[in-house]
N, CA, C and O atoms as a CHARMM CRD file, in Angstrom:
* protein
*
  248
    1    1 UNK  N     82.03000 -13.23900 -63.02200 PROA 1      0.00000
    2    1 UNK  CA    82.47100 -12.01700 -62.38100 PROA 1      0.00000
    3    1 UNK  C     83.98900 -11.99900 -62.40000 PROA 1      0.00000
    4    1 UNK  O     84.77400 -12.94600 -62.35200 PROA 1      0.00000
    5    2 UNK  N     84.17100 -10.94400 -62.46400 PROA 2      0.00000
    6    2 UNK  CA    86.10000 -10.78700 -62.64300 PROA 2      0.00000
    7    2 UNK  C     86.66500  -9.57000 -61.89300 PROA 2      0.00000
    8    2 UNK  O     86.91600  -8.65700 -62.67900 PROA 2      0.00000
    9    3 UNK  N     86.87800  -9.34700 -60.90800 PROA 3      0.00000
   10    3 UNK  CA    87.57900  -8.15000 -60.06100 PROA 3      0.00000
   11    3 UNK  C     89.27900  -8.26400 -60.20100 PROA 3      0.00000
   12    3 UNK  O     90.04600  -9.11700 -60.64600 PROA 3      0.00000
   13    4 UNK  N     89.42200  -7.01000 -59.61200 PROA 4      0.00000
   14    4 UNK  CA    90.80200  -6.73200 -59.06700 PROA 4      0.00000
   15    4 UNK  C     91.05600  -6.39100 -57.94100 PROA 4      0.00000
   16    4 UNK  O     90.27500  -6.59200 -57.01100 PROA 4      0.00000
   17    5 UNK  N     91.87900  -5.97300 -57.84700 PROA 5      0.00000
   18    5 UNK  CA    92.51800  -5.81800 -56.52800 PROA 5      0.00000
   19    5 UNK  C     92.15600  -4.03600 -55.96600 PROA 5      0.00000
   20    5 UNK  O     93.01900  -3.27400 -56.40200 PROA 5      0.00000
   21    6 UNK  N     91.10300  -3.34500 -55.14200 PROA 6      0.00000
   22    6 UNK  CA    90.64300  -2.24400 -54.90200 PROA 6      0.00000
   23    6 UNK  C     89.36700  -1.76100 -55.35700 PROA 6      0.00000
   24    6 UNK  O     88.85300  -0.66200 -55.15400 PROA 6      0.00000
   25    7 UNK  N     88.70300  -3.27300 -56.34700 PROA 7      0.00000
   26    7 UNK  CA    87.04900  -2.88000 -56.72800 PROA 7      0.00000
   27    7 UNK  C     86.35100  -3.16600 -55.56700 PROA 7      0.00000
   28    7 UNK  O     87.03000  -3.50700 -54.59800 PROA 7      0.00000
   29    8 UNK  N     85.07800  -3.10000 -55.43600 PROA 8      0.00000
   30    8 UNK  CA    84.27400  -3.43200 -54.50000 PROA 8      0.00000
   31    8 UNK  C     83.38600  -4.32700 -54.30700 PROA 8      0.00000
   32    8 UNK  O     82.99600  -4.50100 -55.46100 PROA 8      0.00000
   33    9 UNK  N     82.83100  -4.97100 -53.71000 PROA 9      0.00000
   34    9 UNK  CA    81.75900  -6.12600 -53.66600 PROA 9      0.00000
   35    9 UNK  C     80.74200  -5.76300 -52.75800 PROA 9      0.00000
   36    9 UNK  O     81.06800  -5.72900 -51.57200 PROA 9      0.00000
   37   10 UNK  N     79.68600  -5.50900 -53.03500 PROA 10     0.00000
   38   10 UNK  CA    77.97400  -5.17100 -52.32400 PROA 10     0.00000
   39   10 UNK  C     77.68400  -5.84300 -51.81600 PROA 10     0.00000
   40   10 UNK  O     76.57400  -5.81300 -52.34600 PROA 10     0.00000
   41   11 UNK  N     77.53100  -7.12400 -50.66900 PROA 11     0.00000
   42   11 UNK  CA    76.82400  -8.09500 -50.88300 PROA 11     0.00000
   43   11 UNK  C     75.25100  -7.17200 -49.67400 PROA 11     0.00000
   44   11 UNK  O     75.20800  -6.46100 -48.67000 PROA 11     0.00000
   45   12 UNK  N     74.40200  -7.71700 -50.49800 PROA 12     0.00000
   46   12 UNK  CA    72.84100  -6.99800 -50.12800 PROA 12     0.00000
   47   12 UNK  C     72.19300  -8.39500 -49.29300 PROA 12     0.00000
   48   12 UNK  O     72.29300  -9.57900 -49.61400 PROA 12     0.00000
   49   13 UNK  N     71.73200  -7.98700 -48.50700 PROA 13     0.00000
   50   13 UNK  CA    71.00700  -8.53800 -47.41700 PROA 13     0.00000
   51   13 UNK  C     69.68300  -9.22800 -47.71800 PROA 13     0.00000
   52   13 UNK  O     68.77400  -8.64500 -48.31000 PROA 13     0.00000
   53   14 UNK  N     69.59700 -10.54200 -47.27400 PROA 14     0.00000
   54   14 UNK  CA    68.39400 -10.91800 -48.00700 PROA 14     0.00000
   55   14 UNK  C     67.01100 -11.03100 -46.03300 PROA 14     0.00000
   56   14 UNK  O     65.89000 -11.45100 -45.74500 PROA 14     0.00000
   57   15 UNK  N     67.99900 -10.45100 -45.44500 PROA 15     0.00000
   58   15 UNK  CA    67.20000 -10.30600 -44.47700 PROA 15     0.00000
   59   15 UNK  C     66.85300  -9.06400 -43.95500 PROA 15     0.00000
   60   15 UNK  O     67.78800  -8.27300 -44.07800 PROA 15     0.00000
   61   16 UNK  N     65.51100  -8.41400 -43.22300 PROA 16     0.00000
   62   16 UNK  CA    65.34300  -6.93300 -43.28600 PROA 16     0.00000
   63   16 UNK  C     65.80300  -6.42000 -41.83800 PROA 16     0.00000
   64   16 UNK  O     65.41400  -5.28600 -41.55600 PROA 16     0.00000
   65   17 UNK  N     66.69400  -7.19400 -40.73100 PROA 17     0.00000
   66   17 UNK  CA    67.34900  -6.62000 -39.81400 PROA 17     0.00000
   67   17 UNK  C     69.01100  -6.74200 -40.22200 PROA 17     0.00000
   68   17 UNK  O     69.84600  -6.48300 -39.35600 PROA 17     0.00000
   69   18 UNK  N     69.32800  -7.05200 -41.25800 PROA 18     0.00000
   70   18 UNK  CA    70.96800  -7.41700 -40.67400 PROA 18     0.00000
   71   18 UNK  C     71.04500  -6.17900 -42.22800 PROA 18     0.00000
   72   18 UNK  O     70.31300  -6.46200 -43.17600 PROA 18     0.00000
   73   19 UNK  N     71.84700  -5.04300 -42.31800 PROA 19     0.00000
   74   19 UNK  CA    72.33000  -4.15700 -42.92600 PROA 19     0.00000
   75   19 UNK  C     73.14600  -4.75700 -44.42800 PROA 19     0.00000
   76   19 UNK  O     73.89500  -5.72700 -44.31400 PROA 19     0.00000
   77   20 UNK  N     72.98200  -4.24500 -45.50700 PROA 20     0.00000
   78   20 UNK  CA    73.77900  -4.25700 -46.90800 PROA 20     0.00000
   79   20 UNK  C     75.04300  -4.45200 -46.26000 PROA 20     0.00000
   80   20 UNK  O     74.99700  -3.88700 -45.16700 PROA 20     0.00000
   81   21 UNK  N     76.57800  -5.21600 -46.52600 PROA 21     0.00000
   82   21 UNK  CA    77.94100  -4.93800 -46.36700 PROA 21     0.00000
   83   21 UNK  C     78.50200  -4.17500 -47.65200 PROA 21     0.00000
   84   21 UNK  O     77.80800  -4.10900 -48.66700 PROA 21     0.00000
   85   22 UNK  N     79.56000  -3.69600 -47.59900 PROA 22     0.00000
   86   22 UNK  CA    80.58400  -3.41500 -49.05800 PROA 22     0.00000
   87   22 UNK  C     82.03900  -3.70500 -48.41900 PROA 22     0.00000
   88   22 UNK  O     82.47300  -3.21300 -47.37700 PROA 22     0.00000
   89   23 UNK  N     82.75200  -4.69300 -49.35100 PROA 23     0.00000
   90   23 UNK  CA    84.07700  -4.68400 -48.71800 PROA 23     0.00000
   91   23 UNK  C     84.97400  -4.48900 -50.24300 PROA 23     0.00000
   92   23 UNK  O     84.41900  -4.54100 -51.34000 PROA 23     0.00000
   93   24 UNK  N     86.47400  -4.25500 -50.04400 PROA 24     0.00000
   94   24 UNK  CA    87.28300  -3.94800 -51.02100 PROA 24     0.00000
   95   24 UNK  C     88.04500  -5.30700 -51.25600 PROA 24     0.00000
   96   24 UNK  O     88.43500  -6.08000 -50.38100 PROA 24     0.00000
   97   25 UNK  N     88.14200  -5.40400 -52.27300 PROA 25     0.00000
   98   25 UNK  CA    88.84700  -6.84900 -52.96300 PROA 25     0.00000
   99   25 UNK  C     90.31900  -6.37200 -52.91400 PROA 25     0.00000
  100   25 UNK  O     90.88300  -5.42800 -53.46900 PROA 25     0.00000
  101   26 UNK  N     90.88600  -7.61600 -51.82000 PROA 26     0.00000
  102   26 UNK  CA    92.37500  -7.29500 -51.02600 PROA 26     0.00000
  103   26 UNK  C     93.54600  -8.13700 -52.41500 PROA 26     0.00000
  104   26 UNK  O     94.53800  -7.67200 -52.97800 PROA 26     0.00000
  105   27 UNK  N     93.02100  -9.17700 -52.53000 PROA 27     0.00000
  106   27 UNK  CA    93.85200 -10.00400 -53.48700 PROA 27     0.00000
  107   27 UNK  C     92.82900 -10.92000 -54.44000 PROA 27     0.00000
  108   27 UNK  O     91.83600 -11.46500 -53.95800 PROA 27     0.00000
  109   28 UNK  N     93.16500 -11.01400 -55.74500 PROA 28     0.00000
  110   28 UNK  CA    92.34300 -12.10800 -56.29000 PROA 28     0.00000
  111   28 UNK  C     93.36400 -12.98500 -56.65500 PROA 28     0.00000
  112   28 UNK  O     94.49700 -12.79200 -57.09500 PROA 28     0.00000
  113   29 UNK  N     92.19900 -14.82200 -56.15600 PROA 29     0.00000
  114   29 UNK  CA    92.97400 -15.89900 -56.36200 PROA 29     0.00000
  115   29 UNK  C     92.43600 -16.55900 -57.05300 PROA 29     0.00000
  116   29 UNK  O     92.62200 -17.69800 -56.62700 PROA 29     0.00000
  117   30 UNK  N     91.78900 -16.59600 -57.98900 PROA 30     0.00000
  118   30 UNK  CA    91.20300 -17.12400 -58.72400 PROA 30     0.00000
  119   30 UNK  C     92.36000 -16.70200 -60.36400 PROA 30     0.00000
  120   30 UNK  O     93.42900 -16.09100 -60.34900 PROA 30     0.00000
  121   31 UNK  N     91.73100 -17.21200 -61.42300 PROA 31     0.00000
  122   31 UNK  CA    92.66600 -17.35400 -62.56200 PROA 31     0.00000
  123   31 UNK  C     91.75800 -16.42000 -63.44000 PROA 31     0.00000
  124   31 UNK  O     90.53000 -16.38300 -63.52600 PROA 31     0.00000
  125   32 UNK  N     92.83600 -15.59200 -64.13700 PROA 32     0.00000
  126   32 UNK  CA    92.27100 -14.40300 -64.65800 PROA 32     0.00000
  127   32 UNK  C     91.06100 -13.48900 -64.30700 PROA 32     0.00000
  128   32 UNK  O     90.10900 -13.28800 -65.06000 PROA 32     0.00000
  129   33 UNK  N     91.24700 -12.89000 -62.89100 PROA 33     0.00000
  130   33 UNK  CA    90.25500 -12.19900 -62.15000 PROA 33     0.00000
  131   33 UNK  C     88.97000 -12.83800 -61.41700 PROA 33     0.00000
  132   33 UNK  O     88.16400 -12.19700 -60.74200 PROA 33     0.00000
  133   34 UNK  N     88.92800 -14.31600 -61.69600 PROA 34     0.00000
  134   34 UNK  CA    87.47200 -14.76300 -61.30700 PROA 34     0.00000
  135   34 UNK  C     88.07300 -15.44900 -59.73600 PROA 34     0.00000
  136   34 UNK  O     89.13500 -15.82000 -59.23800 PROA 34     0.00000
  137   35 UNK  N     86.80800 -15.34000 -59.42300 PROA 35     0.00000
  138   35 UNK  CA    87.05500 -15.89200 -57.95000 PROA 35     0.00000
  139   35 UNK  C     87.79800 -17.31500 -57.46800 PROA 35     0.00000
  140   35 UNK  O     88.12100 -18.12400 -58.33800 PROA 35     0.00000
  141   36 UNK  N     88.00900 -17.54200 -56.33000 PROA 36     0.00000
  142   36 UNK  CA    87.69000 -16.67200 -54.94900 PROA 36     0.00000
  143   36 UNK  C     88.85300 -15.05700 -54.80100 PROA 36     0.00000
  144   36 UNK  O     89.98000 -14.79700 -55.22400 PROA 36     0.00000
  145   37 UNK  N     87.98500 -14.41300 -54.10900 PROA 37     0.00000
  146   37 UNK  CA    88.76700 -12.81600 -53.65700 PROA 37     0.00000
  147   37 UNK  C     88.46600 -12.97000 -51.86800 PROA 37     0.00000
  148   37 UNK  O     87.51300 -13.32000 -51.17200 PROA 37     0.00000
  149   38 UNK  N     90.05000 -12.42800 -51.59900 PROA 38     0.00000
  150   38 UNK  CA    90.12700 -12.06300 -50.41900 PROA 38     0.00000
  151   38 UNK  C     89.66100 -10.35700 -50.30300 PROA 38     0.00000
  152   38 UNK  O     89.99700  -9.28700 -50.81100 PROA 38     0.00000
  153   39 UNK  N     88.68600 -10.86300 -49.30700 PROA 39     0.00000
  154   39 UNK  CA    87.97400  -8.93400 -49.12700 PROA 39     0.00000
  155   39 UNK  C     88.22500  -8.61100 -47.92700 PROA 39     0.00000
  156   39 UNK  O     88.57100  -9.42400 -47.07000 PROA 39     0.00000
  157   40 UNK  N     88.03700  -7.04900 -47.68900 PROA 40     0.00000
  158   40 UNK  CA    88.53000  -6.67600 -46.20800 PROA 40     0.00000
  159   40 UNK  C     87.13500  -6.00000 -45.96200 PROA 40     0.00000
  160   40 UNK  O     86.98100  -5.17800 -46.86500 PROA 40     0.00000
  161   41 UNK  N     86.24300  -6.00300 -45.26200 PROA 41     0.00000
  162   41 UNK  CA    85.44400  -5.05700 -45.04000 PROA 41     0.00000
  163   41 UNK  C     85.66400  -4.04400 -43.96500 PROA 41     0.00000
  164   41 UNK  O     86.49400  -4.34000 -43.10500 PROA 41     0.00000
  165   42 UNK  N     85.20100  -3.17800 -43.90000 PROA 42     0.00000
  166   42 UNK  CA    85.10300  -1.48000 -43.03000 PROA 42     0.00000
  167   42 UNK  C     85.62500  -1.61800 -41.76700 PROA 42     0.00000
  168   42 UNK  O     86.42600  -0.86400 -41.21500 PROA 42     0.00000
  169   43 UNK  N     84.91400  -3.05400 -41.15600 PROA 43     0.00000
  170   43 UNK  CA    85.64000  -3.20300 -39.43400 PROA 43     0.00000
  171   43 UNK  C     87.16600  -3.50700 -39.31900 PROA 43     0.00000
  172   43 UNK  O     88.09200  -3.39800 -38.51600 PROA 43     0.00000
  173   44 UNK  N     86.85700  -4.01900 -40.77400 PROA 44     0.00000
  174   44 UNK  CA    88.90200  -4.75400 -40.64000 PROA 44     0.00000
  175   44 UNK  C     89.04100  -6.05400 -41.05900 PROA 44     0.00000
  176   44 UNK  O     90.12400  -6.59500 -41.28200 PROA 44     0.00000
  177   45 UNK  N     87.48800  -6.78300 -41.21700 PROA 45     0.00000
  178   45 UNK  CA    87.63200  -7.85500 -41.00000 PROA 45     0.00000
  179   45 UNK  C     88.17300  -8.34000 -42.72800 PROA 45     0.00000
  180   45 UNK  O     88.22700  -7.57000 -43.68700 PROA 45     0.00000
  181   46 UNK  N     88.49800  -9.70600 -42.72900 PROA 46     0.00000
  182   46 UNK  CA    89.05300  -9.88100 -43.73400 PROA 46     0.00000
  183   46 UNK  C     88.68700 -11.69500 -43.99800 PROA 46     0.00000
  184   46 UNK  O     89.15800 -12.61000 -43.32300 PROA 46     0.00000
  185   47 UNK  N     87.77000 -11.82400 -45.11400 PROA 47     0.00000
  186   47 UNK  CA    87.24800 -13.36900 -45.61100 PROA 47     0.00000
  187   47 UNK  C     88.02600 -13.63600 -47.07800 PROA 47     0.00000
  188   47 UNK  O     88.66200 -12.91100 -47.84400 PROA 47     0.00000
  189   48 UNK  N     87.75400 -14.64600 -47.07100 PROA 48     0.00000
  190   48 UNK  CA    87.98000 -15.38100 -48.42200 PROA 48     0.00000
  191   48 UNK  C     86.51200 -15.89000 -49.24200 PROA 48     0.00000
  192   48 UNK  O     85.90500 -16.92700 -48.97800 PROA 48     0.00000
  193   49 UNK  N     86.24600 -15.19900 -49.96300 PROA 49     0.00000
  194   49 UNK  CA    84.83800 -15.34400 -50.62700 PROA 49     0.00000
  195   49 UNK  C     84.66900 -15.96100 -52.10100 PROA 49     0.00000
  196   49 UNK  O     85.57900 -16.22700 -52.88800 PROA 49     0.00000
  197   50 UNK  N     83.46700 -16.10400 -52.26300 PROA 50     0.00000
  198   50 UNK  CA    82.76200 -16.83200 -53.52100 PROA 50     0.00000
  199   50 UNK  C     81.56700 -15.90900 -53.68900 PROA 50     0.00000
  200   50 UNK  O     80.51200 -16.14800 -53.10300 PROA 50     0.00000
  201   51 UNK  N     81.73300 -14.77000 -54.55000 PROA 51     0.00000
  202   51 UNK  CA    80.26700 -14.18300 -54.73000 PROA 51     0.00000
  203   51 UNK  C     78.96700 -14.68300 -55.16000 PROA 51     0.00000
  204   51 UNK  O     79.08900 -15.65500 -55.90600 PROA 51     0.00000
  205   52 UNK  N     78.20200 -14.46200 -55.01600 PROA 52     0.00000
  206   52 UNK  CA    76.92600 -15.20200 -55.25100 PROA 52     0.00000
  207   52 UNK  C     76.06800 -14.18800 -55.92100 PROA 52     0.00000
  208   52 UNK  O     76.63800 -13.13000 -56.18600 PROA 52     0.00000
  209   53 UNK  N     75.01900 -14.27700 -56.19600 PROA 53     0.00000
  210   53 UNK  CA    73.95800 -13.40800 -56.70200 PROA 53     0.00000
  211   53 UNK  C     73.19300 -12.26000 -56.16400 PROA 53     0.00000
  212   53 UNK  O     72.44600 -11.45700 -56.72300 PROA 53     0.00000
  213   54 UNK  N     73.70300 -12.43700 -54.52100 PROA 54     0.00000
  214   54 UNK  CA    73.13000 -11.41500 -53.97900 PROA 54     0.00000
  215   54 UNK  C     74.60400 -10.48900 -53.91500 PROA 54     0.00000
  216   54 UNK  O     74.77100  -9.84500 -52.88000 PROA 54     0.00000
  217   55 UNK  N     75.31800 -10.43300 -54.63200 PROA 55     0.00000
  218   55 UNK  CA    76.53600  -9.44800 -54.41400 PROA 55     0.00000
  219   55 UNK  C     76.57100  -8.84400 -56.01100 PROA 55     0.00000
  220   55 UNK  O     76.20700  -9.38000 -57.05800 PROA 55     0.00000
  221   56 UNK  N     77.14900  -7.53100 -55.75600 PROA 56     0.00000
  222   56 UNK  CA    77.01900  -6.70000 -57.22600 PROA 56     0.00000
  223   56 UNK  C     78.87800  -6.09700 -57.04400 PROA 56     0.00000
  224   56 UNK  O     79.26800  -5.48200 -56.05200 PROA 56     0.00000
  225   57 UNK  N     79.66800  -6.42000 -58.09700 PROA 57     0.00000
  226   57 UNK  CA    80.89700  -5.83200 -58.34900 PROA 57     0.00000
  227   57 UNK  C     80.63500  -4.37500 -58.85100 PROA 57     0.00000
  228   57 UNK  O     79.86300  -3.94400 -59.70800 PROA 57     0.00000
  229   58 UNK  N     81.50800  -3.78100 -58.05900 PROA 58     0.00000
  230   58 UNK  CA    81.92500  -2.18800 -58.73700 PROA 58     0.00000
  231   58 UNK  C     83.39800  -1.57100 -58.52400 PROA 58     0.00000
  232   58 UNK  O     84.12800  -1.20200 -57.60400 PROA 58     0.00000
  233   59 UNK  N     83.39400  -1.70100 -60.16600 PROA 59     0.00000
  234   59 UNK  CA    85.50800  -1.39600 -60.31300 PROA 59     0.00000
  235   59 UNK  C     85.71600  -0.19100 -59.80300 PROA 59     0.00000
  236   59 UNK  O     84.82600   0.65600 -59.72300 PROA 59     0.00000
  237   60 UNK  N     86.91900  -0.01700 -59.41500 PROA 60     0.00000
  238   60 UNK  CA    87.43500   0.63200 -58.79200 PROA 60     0.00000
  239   60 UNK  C     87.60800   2.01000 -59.66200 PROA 60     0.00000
  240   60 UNK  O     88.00800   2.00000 -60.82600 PROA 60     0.00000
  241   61 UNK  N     87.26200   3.16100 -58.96200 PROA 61     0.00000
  242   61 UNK  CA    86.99100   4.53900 -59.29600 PROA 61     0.00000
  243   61 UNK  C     85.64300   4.96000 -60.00600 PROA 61     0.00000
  244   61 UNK  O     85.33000   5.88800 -60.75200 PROA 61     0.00000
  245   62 UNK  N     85.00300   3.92300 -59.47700 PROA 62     0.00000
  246   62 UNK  CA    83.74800   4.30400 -60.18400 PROA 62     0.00000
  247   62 UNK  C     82.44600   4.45500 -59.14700 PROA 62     0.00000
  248   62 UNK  O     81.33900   4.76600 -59.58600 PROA 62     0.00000
């Protein structure tokens, strides 16, 4: 996986009470787009992540 800086990350819920997230990729630190990405999600909050398989990238303006 390879993001930038304003694509998005899905990560989908593998449990049926806790809701899908989407957060925006704040900075990537990884070497030539690959992870880890700092994301901000909707509340504000802001992690340092490793996507996994239950997360789907979508570039920015799309």
């Amino acid at each position: 996986m390879k993001a930038e800086a304003g694509d998005e990350l899905h990560f989908y819920s593998r449990l049926l009470d806790q809701p899908d997230r989407v957060a925006t990729v704040v900075e990537v630190r990884g070497d030539g787009g690959e992870p880890p990405y700092l994301v901000r999600f909707a509340d504000g909050t802001e992690r340092l992540v490793f996507p996994g398989s239950d997360c789907v990238l979508t570039p920015h303006g799309q």
